[in-house]
C-alpha positions in Angstrom: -73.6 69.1 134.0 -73.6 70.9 137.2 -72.7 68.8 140.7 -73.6 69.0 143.5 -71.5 68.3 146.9 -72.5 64.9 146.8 -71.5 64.1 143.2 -67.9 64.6 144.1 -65.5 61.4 143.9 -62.6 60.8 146.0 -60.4 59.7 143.2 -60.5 60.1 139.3 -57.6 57.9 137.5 -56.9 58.9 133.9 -55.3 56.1 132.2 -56.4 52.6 132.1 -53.9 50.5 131.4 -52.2 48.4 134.2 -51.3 50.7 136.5 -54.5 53.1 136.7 -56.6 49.8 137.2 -54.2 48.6 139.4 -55.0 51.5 141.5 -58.4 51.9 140.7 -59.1 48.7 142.2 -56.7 49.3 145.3 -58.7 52.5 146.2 -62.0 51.0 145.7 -61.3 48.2 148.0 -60.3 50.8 150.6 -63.6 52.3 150.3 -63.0 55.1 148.1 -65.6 56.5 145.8 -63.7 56.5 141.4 -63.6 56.7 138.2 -61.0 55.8 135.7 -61.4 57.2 132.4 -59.3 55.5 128.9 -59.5 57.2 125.9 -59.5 53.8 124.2 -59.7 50.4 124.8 -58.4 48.9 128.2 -54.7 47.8 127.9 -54.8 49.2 124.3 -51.3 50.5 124.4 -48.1 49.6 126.5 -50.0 47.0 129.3 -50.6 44.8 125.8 -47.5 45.0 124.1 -45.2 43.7 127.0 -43.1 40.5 126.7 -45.7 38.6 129.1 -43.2 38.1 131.8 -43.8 38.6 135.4 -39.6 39.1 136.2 -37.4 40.4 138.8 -35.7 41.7 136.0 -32.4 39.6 135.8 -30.2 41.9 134.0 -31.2 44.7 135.9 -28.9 43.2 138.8 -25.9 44.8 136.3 -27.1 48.1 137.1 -27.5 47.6 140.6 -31.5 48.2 140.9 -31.5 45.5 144.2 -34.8 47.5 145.3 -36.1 47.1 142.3 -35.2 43.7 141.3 -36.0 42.5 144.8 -39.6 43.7 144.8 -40.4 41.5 141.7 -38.8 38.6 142.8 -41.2 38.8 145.7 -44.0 40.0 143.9 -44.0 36.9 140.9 -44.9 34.3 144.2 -47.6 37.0 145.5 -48.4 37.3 141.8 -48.9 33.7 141.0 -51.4 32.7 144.2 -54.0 35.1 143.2 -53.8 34.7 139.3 -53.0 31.4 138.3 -55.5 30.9 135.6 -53.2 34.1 133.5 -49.9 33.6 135.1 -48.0 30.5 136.1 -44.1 29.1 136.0 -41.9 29.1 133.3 -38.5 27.6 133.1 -35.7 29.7 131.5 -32.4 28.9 129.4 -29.6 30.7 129.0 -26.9 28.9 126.9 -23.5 30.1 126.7 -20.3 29.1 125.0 -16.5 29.5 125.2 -16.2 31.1 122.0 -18.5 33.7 122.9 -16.6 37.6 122.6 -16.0 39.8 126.0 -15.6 43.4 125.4 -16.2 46.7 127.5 -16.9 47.3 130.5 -20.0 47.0 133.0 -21.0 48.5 135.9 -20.4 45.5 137.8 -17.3 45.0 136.2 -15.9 48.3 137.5 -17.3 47.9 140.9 -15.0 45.1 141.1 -12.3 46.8 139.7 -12.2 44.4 136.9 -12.3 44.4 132.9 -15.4 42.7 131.8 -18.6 42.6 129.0 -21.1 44.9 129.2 -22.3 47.0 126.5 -20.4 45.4 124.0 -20.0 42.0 124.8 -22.2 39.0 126.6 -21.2 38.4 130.9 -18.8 35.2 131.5 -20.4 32.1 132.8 -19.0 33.1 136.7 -20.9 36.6 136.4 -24.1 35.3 134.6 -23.9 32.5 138.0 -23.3 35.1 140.3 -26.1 37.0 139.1 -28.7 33.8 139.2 -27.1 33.2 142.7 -28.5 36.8 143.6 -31.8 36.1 141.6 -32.7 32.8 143.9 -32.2 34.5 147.2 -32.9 38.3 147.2 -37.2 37.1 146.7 -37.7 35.0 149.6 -38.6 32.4 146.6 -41.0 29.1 147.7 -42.6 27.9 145.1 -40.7 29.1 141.8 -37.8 26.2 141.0 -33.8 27.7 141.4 -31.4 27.7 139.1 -29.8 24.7 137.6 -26.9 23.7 135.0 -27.8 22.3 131.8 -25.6 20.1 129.5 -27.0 20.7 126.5 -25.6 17.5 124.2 -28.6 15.4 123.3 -31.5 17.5 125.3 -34.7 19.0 123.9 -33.5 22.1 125.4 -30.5 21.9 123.3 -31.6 20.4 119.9 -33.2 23.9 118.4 -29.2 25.5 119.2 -26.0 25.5 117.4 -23.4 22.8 118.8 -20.6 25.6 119.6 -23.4 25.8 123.0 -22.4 23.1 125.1 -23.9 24.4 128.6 -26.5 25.9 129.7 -28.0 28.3 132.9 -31.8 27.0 133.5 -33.6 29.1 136.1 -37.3 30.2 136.7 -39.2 33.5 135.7 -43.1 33.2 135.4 -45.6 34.3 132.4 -48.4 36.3 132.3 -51.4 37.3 130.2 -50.6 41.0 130.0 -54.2 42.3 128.8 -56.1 39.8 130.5 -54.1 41.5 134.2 -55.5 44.8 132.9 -58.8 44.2 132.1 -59.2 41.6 135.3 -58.1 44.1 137.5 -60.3 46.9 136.2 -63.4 44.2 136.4 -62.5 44.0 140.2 -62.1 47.7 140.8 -65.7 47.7 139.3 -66.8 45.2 141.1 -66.1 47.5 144.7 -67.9 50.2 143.1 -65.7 52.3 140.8 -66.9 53.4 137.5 -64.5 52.6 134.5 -65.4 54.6 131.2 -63.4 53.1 128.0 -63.4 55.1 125.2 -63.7 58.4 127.3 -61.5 61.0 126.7 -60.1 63.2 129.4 -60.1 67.1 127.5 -59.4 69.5 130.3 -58.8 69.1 134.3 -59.1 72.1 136.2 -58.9 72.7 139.7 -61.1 75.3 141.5 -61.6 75.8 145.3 -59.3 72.6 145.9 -61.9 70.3 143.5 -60.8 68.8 140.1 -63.8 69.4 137.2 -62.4 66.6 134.9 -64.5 67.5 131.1 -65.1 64.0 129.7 -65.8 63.5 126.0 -67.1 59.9 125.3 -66.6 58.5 121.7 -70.6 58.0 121.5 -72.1 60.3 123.6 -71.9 64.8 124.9 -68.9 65.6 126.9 -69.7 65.7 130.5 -68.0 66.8 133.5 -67.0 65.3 136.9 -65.9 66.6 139.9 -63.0 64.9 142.1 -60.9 65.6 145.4 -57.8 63.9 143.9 -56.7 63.6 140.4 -54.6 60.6 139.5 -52.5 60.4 136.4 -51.8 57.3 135.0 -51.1 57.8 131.6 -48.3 55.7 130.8 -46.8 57.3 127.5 -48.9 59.9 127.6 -48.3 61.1 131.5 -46.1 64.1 130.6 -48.8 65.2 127.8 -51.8 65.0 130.7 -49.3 66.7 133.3 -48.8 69.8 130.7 -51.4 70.4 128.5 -54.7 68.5 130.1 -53.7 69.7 133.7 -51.8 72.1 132.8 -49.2 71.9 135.9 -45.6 72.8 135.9 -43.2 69.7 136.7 -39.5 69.2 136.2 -40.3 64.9 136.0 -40.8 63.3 132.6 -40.4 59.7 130.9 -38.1 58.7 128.4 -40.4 57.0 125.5 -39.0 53.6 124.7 -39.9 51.3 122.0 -40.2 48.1 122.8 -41.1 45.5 119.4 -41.3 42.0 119.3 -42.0 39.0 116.5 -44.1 36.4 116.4 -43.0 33.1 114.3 -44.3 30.1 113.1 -43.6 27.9 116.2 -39.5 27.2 115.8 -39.3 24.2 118.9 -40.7 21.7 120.9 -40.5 22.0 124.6 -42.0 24.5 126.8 -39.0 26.0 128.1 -38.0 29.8 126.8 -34.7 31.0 126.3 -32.8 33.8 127.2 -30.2 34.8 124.8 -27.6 38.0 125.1 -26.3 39.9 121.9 -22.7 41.1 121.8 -24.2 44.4 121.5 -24.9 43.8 125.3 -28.6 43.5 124.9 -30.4 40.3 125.6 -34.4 39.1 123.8 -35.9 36.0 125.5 -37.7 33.2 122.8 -40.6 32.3 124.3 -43.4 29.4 123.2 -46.8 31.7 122.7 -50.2 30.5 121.7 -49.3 26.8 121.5 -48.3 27.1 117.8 -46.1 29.7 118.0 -43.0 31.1 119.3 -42.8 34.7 121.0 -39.1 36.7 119.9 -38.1 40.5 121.6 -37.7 42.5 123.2 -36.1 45.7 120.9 -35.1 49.2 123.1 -35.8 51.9 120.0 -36.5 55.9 121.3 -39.4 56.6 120.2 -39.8 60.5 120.2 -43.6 61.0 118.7 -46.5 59.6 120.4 -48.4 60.8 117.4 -47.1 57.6 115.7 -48.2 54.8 116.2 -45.5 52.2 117.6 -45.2 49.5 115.0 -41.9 47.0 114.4 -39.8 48.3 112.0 -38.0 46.5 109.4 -34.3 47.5 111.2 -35.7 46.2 114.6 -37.6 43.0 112.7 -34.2 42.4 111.0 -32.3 42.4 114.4 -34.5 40.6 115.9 -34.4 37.8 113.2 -30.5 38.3 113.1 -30.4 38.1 117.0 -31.7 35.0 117.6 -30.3 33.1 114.1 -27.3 33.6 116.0 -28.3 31.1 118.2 -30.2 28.8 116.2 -29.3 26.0 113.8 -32.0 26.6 111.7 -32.2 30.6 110.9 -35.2 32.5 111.3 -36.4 33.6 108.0 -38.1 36.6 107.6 -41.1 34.0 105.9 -41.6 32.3 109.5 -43.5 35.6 111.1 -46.8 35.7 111.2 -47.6 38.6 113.2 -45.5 41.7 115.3 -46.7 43.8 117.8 -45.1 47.4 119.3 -45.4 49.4 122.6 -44.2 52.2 124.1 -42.2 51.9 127.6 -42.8 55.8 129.6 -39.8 54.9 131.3 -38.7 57.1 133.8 -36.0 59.8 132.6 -33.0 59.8 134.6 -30.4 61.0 132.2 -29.2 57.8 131.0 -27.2 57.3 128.2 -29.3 55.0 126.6 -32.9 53.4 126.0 -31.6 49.9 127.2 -29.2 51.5 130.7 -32.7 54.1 131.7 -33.7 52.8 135.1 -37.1 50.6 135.3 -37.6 51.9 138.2 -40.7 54.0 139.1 -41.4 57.5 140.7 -44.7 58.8 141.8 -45.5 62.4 142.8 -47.8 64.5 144.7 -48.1 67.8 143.7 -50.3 69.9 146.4 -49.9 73.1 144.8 -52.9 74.3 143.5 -54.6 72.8 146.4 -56.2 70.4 144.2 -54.3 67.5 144.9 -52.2 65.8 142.0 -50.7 62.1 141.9 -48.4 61.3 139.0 -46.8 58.0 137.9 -44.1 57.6 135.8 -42.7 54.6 134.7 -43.3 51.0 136.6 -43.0 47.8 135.1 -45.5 44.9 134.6 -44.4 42.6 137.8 -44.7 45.5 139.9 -48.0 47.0 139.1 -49.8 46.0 142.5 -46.5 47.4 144.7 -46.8 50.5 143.1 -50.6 51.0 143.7 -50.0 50.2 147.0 -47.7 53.1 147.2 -49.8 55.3 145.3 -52.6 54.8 148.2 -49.8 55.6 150.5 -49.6 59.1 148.8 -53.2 59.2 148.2 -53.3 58.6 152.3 -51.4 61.7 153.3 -54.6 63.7 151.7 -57.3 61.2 153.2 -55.6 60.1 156.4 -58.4 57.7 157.1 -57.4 55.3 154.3 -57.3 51.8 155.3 -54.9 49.2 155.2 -53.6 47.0 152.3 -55.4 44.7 151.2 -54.8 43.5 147.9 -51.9 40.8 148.7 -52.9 37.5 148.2 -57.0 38.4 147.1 -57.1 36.3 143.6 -58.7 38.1 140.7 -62.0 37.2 139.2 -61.2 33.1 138.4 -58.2 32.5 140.2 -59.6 31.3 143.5 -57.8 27.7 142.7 -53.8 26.7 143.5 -51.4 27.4 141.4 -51.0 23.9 140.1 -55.0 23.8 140.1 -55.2 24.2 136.3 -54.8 20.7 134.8 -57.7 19.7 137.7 -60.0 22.5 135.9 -59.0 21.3 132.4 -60.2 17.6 133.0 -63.4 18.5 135.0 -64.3 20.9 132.4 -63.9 18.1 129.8 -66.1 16.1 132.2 -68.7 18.6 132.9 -68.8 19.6 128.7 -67.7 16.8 126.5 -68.4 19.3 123.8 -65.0 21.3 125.0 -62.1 19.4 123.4 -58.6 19.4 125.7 -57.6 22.6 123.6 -60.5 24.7 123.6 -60.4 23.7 127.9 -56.8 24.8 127.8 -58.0 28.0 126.2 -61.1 28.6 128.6 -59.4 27.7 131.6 -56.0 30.0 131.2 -58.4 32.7 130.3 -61.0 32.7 132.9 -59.9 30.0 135.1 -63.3 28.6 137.9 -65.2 31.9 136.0 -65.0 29.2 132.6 -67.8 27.3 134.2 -70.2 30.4 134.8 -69.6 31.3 131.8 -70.3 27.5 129.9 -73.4 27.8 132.4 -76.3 24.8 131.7 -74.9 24.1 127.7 -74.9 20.4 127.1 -73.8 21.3 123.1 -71.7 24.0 121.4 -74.9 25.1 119.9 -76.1 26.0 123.2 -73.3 28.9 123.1 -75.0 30.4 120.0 -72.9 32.0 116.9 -69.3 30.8 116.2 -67.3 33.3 115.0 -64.3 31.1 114.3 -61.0 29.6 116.7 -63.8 28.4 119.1 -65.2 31.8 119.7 -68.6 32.1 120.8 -71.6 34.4 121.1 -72.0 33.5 124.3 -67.8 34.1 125.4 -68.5 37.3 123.3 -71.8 38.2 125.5 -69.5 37.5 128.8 -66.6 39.9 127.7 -69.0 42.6 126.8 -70.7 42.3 129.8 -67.9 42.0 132.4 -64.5 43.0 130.9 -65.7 46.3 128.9 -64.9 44.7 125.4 -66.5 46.8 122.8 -65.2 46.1 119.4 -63.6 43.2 117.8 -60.4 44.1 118.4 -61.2 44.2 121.7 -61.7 40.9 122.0 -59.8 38.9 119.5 -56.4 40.7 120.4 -56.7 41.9 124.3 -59.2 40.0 125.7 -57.2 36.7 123.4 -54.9 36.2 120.9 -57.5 34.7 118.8 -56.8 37.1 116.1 -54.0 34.7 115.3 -56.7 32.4 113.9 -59.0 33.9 112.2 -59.3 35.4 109.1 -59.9 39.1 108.3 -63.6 38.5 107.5 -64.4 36.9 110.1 -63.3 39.1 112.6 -64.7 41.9 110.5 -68.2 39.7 111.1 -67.4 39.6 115.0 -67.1 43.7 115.0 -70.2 44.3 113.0 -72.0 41.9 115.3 -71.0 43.6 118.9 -72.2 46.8 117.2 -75.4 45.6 117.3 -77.4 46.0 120.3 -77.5 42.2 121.5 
């Protein structure tokens, strides 16, 4: 179609995973007129395969990343207060022993002019201290819980581990419902007036007379075309393919493709605390309890050179995995205890580093003013720091608008999180109260998912036949109707692995049912 003057947007984000919605909603809260276009689901490929951790990163402290590490730590607190119905505290173990090997050197090691582990070997209790010590205090940290020392003889926390681990490090990290972040922060962005197309293909961006003309091709509808002052690229994996062959603009930046693979088990202990185990290949995985029946295992660093495959775990990186964390374990994982693994891929920023695992986390945005069309890229970012970086995207985006307003986004919950961050357990019992129908774990479920929203979305039923077809694991018609409606779910998968994890309950058929349903216009 043809537009005229008034049809042009400030802003049009390709990429909706966490950082394009991230900034999608921080622009429309400023007042900007956008889109965001994903050629697939929301969150469909690196923002859903994370470890579900908002971190400061603790190993990255090794390699000296302060800003980066610092950031986090400050962001987990600003995190938790707007978001505590997907994100809340978590209490970490890290168990060490006297018989464990030192070999190699690190870059902390040097700087000290000292011999110590690093790539080969696991950090000494005084470095691993040293670097909690840095960990509590570089945040500003108020409501997370500092590190502590663990004798592990006769605990919970030390009955799953072999006896040679006698202490232990216990310090505080926080988790975080990776998809759920996503596709919350896109409903916001929405909610101030931007436009977010799933399943819309971006095909060619051209600029002409300083204006994008961005050629859209929808999965189920003609390609149309939209007209935008400022182009935003958010691709995550795909960033250097949109920067060369979609807006076809030299740059020398690019990401390093990383790999990322984890395992999930039958459920392998019974406290609520994770652990944080290092390899004496230098490389650490955390073990992490997931779903209430399950435990969590990863994370794997694997290059990953063809974004024409799709990531999946393969058996060498479901083997180390296994082998990783037996070597911790009095009870081996068995390659029989997994019931499901999932695969993403990291666009890590590429600094020349030697390897997948040293490649900084760190992340680099650029404007490129060259054609006169103006072009923001992002490359890299991590999970933790998503609403810092959109922040400094609109700082960017502000040297081409100068009027931009203010931040704003600190602080603002997300759509259910206006409740403390120890409000869940009130919303669990009232919601037991209110709908006697909801047993404890289906309120756990509701409330962690939508938090104060569970009760709009319960509305006036007095029975669970009031929320129409169940399609198995307590899923609903009417939870179904809600995700369609305000979270841009469009097929099962959508909904049973993004939007949930239900997919760990039910069977093939019935989430076939589910898909076959939500085609059908409701």
């Amino acid at each position: 179609m043809t537009a005229t003057d008034d049809d042009i947007l400030d802003l049009f984000i390709i990429g909706g995973g966490i950082n394009g919605c991230g900034i999608a909603r921080d622009a429309a809260g400023r007042g900007f007129s956008v889109e965001l276009a994903e050629m697939h689901d929301l969150a469909s490929a690196t923002s859903s395969a994370s470890t579900k951790l908002f971190h400061g990163g603790l190993r990255y402290l090794e390699y000296w990343e302060l800003r980066l590490v610092r950031e986090a730590l400050i962001e987990r607190e600003t995190l938790l207060r707007a978001m505590p119905h997907i994100a809340w505290p978590m209490r970490f173990v890290l168990p060490y022993a006297s018989d464990m090997r030192f070999e190699g050197d690190t870059p902390t090691s040097k700087l000290l002019g000292l011999t110590m582990p690093w790539m080969k070997g696991r950090r000494p209790a005084w470095l691993i201290r040293l670097g909690l010590f840095m960990y509590d205090n570089l945040g500003g940290r108020k409501i997370l819980k500092g590190t502590t020392s663990l004798k592990l003889a006769g605990t919970a926390e030390g009955a799953p581990l072999q006896d040679r681990f006698k202490h232990a490090f216990e310090y505080s990290d926080c988790w975080i419902e990776d998809s759920r972040l996503v596709a919350l922060n896109a409903r916001d962005a929405a909610d101030r007036g931007a436009t977010i197309s799933t399943r819309t293909k971006v095909v060619a961006a051209d600029h002409i007379d300083g204006v994008w003309h961005v050629t859209l091709e929808p999965q189920d509808g003609p390609q149309r075309v939209v007209r935008a002052r400022m182009l935003v690229n958010a691709g995550g994996p795909w960033v250097e393919d949109v920067l060369r062959k979609t807006v076809r603009v030299n740059a020398t930046e690019g990401v390093r493709l990383v790999r990322g693979s984890h395992v999930v088990t039958r459920k392998l202990y019974d406290h609520d605390k994770c652990y944080f185990f290092q390899g004496e290949d230098g490389r650490i995985i955390f073990m992490i309890p997931y779903e209430t029946d399950y435990t969590l295992i990863g994370t794997t660093d694997a290059e990953h050179a063809d974004l024409g495959q799709k990531p999946e775990c393969s058996p060498e990186e479901r083997a180390y995995l296994i082998r990783f964390a037996s070597s911790y374990l009095k009870t081996p994982v068995t390659d029989s205890d997994i019931v499901w693994t999932y695969s993403g891929v990291r666009p890590l920023y590429d600094d020349g580093a030697s390897s997948a695992t040293a490649a900084t986390r760190e992340y680099v945005l650029t404007l490129d003013r060259s054609t006169g069309a103006p072009l923001l890229n992002v490359f890299g970012g991590k999970i933790t720091t998503y609403r810092r970086l959109a922040e400094k995207a609109l700082d960017h985006i502000s040297e081409v608008f100068p009027q931009t307003p203010g931040p704003w986004t600190a602080g603002v919950p997300l759509a259910g999180g206006d409740f403390p961050v120890d409000g869940a357990a009130d919303l669990k019992l009232e919601m037991t109260r209110r709908y006697p129908f909801v047993d404890a774990r289906w309120s756990d479920r509701l409330v962690k998912a939508y938090g104060s929203e569970a009760f709009d979305m319960l509305g006036d039923a007095t029975t669970s036949a009031d929320l129409g077809r169940d399609f198995g694991a307590t899923l609903t018609e009417r939870e179904v109707v809600w995700l369609m409606t305000h979270e841009f779910a469009r097929r099962a998968d959508d909904v049973v692995w993004r939007r949930s994890k239900l997919g760990l309950r039910m069977t093939p058929d019935q989430i076939e049912a589910l898909d076959a349903w939500m085609q059908v216009p409701q």
